[in-house]
N, C-alpha and C positions, 0 to 999 in steps of 0.2 A: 359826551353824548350818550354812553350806556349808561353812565350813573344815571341820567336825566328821564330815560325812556326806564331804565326799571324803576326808577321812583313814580311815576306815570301809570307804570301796571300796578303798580304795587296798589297805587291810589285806589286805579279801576276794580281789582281784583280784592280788595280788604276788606268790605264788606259784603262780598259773596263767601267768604270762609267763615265772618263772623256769625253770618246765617246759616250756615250750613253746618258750622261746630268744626271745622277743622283747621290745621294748624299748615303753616305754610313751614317745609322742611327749607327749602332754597329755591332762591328765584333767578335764572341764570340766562344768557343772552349770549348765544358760542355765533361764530361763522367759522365753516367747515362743508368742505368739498362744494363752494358755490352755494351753498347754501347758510341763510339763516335763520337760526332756530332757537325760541324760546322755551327753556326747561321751565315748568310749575309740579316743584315733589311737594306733595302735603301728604299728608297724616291725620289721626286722631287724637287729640290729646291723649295725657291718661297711660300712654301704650298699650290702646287699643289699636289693632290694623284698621286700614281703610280699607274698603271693600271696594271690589269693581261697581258696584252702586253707584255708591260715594264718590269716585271717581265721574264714572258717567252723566253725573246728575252737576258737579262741578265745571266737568270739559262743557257741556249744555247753556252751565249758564256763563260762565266766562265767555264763549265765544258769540249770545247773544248780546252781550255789552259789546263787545269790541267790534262788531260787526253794525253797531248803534252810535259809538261815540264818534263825535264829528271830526276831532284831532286824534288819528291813530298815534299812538306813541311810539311807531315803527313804522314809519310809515311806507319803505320798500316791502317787497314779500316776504313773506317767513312761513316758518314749521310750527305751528303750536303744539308743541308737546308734554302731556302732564301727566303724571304718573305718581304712583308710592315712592318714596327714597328706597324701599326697598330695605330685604334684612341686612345686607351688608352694607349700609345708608353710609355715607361718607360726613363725617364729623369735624367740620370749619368754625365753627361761629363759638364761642364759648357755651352759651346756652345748650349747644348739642350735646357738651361733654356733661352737661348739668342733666341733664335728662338721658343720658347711658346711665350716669352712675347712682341716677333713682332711680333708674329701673335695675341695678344692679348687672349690666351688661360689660361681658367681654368685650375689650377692645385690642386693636394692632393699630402699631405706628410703624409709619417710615421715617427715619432722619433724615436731616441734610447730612448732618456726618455723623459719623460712627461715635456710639457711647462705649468703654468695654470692649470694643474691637468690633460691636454690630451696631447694625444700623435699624434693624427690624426689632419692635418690639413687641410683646403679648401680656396681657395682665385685665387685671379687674382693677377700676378706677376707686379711688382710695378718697381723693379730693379734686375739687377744682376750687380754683382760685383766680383773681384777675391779671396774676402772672404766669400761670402756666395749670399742672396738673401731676398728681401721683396717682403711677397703679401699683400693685402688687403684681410682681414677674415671678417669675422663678428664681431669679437672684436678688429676688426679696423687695424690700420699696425702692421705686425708681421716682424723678421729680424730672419735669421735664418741661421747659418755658417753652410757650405756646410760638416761638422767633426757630423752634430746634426742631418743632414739625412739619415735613413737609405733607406729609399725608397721614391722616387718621382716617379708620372704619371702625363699624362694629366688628368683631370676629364671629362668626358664626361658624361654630361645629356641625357637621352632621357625622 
């Protein structure tokens, strides 16, 4: 049923980003504390930031389709929530590691298990591949299949 209602949104909502130029980060559908809530992170291509604009003028029109189509794709209550992925955007889908590492961006992983006796790692992304991905660590290149990750972000210094 989730596969079915976010292929649904996805329909509804695809070309409102195509007109609008933005790029849909992750489309995600949680229940939590009695509530359910639809996450929509998009972006700019490019690695340009969205703007609260861009944002607003998005949340505007999404919610006039959905409040128009005749078959909600949710059709109990929900949270419509849509926002930036944000600088420290969480990195699942292959295509995400493909656009950290054109944009030349720090990333951190967490393992399921420990490489080297750690499980936390840091680096500048080196390659992606359709099996996994290298960054450059401090202990030089690391290769990591995309089945050994359980969590990727950007890393962001301040």
């Amino acid at each position: 049923m989730a596969g079915q209602a976010k292929n649904a949104l996805l329909t509804l909502i695809q070309p409102i980003l195509d007109d609008q130029g933005l790029l849909l980060w992750q489309l995600s559908i949680k229940n939590g504390g009695g509530q359910k809530t639809v996450e929509v992170l998009v972006d700019r291509p490019e690695h340009v930031a969205v703007t609260m604009d861009d944002l607003t003028l998005f949340t505007q029109a999404v919610n006039e389709v959905l409040d128009d189509v005749d078959n909600d794709p949710i059709p109990e209550a929900y949270l419509l929530d849509i926002s930036s992925p944000g600088l420290d955007r969480p990195l699942v889908e292959q295509w995400h590691f493909q656009w950290a590492l054109e944009g030349q961006e720090p990333i951190a992983l967490a393992l399921f298990s420990p490489r080297s006796g750690q499980k936390k790692w840091t680096g500048k992304l080196t390659e992606v591949t359709d099996q996994g991905i290298t960054i450059e660590s401090d202990q030089g290149l690391q290769q990591f299949n995309y089945d050994e990750i359980a969590k990727a972000a950007l890393d962001v210094q301040f």
